[in-house]
N, CA, C and O atoms as a printed pandas DataFrame, in Angstrom:
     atom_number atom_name residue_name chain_id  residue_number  x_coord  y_coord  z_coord
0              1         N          UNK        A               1   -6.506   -3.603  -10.544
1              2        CA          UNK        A               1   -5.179   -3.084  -10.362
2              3         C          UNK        A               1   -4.276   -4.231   -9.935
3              4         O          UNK        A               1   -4.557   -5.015   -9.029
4              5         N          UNK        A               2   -3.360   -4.255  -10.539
5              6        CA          UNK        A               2   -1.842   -5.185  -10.402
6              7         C          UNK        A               2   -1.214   -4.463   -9.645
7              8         O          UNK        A               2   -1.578   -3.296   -9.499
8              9         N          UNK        A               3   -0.169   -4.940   -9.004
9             10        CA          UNK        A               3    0.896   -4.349   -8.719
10            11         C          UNK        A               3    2.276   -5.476   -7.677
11            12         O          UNK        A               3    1.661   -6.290   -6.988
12            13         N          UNK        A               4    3.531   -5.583   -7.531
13            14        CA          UNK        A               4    4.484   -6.184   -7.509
14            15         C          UNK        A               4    4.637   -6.062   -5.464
15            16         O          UNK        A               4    4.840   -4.862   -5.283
16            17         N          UNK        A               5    4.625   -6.500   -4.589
17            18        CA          UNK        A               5    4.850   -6.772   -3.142
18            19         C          UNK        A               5    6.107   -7.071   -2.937
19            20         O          UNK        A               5    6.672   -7.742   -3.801
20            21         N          UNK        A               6    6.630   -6.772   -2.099
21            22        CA          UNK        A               6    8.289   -6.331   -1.905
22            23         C          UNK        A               6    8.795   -8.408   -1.687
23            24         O          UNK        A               6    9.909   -8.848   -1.405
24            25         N          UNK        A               7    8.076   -8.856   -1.833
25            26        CA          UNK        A               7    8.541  -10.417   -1.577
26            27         C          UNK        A               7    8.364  -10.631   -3.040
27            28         O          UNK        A               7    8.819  -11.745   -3.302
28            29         N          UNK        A               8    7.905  -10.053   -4.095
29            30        CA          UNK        A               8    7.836   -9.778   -5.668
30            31         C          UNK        A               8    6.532  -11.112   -5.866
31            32         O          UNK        A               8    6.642  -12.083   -6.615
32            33         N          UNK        A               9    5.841  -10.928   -5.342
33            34        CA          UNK        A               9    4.202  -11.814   -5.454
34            35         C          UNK        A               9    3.550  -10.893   -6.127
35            36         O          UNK        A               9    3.652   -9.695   -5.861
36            37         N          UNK        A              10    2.682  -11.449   -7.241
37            38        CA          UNK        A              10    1.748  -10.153   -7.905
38            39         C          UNK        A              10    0.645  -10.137   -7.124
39            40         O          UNK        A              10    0.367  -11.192   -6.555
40            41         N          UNK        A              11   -0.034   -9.220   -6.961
41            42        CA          UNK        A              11   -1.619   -8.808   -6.227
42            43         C          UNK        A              11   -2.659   -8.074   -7.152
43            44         O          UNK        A              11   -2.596   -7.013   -7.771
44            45         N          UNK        A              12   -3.398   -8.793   -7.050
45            46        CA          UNK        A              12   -4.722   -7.901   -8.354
46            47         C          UNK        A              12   -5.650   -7.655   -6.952
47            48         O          UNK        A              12   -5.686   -8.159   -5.830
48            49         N          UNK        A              13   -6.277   -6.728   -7.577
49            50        CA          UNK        A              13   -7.355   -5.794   -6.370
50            51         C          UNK        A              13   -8.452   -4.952   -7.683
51            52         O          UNK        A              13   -8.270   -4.403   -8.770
52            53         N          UNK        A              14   -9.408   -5.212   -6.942
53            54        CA          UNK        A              14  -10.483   -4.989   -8.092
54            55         C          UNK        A              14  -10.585   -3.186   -8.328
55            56         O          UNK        A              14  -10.467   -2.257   -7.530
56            57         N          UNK        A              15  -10.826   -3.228   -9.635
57            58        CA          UNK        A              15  -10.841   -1.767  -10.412
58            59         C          UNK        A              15  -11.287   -0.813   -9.323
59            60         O          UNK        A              15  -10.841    0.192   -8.770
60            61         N          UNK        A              16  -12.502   -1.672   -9.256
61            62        CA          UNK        A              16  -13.723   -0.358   -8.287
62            63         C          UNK        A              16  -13.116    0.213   -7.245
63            64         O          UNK        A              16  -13.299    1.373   -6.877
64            65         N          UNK        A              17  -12.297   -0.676   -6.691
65            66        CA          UNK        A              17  -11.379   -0.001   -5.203
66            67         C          UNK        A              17  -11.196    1.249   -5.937
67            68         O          UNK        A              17  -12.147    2.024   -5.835
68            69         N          UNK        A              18  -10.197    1.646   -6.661
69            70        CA          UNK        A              18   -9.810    3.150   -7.301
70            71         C          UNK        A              18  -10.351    3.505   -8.784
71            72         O          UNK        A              18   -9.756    3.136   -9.796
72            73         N          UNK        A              19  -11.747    4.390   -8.803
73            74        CA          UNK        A              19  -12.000    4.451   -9.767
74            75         C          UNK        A              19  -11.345    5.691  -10.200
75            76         O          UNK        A              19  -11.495    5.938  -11.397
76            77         N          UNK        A              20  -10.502    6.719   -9.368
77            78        CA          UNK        A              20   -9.816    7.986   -9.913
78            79         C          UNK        A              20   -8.888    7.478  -10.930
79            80         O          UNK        A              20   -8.416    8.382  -11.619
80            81         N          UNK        A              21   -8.456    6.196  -11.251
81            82        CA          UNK        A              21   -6.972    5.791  -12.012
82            83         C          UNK        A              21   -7.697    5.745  -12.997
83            84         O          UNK        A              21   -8.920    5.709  -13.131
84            85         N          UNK        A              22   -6.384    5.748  -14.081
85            86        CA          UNK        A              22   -6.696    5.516  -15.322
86            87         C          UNK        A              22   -6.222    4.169  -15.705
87            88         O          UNK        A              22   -5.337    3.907  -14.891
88            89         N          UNK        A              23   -6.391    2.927  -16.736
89            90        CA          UNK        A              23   -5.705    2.172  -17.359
90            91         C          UNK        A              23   -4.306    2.538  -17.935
91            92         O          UNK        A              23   -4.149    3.423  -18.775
92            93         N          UNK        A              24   -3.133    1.655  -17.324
93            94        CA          UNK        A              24   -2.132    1.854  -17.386
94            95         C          UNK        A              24   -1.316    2.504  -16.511
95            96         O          UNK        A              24   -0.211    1.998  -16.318
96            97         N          UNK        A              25   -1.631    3.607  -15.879
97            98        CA          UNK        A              25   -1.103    4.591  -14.929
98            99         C          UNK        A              25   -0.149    4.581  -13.727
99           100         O          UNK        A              25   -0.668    4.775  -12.628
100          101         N          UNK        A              26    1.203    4.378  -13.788
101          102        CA          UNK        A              26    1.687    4.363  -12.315
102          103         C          UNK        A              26    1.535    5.182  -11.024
103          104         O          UNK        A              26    1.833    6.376  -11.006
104          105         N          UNK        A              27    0.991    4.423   -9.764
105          106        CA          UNK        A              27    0.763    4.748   -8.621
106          107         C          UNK        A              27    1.578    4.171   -8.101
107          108         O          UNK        A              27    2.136    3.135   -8.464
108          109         N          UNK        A              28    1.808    5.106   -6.724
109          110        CA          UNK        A              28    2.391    4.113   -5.588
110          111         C          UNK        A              28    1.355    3.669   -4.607
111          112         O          UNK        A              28    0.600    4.497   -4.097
112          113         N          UNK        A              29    1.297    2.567   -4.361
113          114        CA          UNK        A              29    1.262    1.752   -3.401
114          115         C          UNK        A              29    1.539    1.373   -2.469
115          116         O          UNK        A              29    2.546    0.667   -2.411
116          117         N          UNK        A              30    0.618    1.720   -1.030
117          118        CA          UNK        A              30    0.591    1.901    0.145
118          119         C          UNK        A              30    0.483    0.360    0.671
119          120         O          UNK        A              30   -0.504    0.078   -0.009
120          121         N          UNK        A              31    0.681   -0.481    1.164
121          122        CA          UNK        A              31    0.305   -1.842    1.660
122          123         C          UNK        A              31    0.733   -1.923    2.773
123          124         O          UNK        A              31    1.672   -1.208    3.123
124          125         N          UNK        A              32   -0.064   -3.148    3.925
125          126        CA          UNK        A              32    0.272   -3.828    4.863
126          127         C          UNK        A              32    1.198   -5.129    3.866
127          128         O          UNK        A              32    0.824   -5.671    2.826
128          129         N          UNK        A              33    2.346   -5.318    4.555
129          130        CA          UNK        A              33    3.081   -6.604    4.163
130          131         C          UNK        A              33    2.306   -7.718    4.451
131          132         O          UNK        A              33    2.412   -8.671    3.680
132          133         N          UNK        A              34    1.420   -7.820    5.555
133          134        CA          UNK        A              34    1.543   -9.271    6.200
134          135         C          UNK        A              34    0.085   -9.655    5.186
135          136         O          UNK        A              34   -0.170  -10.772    4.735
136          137         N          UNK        A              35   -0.736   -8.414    4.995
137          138        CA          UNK        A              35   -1.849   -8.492    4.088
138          139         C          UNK        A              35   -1.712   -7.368    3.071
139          140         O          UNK        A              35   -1.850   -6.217    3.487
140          141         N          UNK        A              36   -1.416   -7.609    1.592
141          142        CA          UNK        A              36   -1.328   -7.047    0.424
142          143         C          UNK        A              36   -2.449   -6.832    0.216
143          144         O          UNK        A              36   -2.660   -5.643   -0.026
144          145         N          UNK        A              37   -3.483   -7.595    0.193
145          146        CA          UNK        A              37   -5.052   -7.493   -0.116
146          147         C          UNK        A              37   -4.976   -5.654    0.551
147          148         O          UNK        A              37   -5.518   -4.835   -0.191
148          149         N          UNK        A              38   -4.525   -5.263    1.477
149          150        CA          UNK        A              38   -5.308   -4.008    2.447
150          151         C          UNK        A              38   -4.668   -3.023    1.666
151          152         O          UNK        A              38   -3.592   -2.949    2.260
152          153         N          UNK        A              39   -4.599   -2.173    0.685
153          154        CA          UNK        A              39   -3.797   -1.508    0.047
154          155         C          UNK        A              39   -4.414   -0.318    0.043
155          156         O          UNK        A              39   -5.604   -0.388    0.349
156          157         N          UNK        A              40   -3.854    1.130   -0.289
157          158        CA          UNK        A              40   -4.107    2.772   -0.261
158          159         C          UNK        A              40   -3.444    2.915   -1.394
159          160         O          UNK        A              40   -2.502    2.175   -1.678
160          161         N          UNK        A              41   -3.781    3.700   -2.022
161          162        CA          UNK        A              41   -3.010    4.531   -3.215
162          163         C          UNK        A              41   -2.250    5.720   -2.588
163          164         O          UNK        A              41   -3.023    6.335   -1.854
164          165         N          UNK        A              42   -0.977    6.284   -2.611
165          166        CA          UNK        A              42   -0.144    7.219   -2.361
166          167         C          UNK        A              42   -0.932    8.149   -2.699
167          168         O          UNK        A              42   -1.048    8.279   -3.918
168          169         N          UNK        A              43   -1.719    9.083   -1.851
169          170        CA          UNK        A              43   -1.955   10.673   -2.152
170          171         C          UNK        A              43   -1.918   11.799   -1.215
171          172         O          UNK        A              43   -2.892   12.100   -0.525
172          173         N          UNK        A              44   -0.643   12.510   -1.183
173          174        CA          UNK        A              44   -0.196   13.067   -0.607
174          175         C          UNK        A              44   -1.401   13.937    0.435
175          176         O          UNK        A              44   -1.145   13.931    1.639
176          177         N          UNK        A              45   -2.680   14.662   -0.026
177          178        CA          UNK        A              45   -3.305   15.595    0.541
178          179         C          UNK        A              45   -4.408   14.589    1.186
179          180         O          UNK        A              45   -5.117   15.007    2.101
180          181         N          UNK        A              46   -4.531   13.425    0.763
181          182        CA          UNK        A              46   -5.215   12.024    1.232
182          183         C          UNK        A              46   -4.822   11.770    2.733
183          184         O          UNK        A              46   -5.189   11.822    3.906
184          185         N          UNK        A              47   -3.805   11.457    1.851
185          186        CA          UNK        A              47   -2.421   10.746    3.685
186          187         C          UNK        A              47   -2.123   11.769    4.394
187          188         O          UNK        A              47   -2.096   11.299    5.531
188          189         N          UNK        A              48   -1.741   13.495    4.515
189          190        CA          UNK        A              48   -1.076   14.505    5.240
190          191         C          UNK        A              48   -2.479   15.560    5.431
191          192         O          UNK        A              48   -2.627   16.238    6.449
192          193         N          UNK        A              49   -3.097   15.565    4.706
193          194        CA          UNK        A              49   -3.870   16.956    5.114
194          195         C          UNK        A              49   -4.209   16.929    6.628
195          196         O          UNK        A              49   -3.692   17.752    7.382
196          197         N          UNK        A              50   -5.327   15.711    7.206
197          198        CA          UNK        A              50   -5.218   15.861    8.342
198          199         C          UNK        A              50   -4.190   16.198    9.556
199          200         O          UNK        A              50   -4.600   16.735   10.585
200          201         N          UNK        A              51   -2.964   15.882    9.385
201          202        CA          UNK        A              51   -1.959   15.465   10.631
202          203         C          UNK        A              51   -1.566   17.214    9.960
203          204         O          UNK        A              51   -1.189   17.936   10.882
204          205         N          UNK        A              52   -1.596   17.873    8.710
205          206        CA          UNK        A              52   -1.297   19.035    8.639
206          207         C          UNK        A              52   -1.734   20.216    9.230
207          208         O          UNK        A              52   -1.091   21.119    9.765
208          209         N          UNK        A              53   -3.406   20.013    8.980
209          210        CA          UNK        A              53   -3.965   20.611    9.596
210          211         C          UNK        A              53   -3.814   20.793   11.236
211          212         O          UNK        A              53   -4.138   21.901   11.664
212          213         N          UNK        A              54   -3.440   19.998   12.012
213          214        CA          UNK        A              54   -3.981   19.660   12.913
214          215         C          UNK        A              54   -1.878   20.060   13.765
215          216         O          UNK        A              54   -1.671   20.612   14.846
216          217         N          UNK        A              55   -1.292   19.778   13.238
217          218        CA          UNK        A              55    0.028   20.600   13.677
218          219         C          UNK        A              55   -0.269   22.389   12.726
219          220         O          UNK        A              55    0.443   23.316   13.113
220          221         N          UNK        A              56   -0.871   22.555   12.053
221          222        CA          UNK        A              56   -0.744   24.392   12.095
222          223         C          UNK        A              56   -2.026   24.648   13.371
223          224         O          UNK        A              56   -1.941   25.630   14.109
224          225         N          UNK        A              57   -2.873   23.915   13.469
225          226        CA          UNK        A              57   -3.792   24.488   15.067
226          227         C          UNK        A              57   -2.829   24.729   15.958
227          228         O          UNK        A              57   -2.352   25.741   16.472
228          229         N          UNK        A              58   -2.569   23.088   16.061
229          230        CA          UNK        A              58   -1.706   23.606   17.122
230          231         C          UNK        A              58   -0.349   24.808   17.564
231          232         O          UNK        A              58    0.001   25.218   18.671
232          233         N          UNK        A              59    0.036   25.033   16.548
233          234        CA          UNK        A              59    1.171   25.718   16.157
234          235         C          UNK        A              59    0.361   27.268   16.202
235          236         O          UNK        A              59    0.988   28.301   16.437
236          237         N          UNK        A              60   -0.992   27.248   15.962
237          238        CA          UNK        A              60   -1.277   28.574   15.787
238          239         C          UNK        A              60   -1.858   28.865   17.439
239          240         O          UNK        A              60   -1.676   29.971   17.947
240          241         N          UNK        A              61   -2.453   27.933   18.073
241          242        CA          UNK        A              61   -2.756   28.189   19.415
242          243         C          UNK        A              61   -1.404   27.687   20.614
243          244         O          UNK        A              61   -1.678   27.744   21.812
244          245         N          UNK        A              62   -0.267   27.309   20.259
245          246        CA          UNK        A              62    0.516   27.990   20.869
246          247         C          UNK        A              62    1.143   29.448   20.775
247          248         O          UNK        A              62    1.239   30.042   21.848
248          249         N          UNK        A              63    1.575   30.091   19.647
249          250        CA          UNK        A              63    1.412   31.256   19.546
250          251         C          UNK        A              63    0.599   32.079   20.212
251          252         O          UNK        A              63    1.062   33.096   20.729
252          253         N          UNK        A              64   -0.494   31.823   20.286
253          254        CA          UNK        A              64   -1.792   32.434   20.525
254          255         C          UNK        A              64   -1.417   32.460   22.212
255          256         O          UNK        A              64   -1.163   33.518   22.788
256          257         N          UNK        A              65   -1.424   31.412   22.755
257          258        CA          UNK        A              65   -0.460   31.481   24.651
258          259         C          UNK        A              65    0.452   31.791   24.547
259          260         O          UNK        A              65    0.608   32.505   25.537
260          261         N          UNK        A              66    1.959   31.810   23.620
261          262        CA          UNK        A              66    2.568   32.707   24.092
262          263         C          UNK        A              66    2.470   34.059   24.124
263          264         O          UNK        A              66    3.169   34.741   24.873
264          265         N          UNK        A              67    1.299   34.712   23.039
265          266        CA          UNK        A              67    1.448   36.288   22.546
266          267         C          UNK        A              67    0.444   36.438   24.343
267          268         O          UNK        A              67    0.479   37.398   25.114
268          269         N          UNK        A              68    0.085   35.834   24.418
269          270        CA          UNK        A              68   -1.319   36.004   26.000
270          271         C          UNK        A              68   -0.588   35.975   26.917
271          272         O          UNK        A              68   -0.891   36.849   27.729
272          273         N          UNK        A              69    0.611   35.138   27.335
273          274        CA          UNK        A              69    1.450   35.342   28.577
274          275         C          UNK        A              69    2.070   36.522   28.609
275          276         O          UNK        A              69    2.021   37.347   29.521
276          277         N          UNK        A              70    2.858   36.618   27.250
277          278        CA          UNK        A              70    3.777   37.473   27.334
278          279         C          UNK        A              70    2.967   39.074   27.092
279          280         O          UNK        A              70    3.722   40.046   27.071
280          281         N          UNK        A              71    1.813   39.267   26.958
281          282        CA          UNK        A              71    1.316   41.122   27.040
282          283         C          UNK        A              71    0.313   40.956   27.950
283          284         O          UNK        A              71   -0.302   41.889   28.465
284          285         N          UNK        A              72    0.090   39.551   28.211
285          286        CA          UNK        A              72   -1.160   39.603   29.651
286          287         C          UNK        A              72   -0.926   40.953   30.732
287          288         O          UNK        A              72    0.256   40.909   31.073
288          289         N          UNK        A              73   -1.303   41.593   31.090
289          290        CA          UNK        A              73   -0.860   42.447   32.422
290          291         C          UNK        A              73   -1.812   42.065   33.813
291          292         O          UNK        A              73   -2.868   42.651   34.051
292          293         N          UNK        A              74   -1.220   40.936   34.717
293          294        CA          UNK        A              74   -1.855   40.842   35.327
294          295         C          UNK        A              74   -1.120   41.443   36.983
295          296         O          UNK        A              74   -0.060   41.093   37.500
296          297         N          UNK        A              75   -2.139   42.426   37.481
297          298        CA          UNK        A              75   -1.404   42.277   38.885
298          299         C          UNK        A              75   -1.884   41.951   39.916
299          300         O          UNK        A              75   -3.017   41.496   40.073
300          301         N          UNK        A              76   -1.024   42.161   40.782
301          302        CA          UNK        A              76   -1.177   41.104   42.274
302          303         C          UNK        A              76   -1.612   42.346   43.404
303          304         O          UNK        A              76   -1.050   43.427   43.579
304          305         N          UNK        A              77   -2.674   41.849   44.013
305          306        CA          UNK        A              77   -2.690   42.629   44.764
306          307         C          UNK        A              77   -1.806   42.816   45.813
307          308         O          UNK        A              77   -1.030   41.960   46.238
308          309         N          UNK        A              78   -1.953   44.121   46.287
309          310        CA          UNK        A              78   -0.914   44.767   46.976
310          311         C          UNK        A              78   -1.470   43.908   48.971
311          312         O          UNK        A              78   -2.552   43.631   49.490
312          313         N          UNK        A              79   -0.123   43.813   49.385
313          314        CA          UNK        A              79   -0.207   43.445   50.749
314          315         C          UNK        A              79   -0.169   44.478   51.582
315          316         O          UNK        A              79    0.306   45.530   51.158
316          317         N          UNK        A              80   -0.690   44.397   53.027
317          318        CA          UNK        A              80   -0.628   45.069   53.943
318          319         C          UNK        A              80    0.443   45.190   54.694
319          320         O          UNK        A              80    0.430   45.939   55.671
């Protein structure tokens, strides 16, 4: 794989890194600047699924404390 680095240097990176591509095919290209060699292919469910997953937990277990505070019935015992 070829591809163009924002300082416009070409970078080849061997096939095997991504064998899902096809010959010819535009991807985007994920890189460290300072090292082009370190590169990711753009894939959305690659790069987000985790951090997705992991804000609907959370999102579902706050819900989950507020629906528990708010119908909890807790009482206090009574004083003398």
């Amino acid at each position: 794989m070829t591809f163009v680095d924002c300082k416009g240097g070409h970078c080849t990176l061997g096939s095997n890194d991504f064998p899902t591509m096809t010959v010819g095919e535009r991807v985007t290209v994920l890189y460290d600047s300072e090292r082009p060699s370190k590169t990711t292919i753009y894939n959305f469910w690659k790069l987000w699924l985790f951090p997705s997953m992991f804000c609907l937990l959370s999102l579902a277990a706050a819900i989950f404390g507020i629906v528990l505070l708010r119908f909890s019935r807790v009482t206090l015992p009574e004083q003398n």
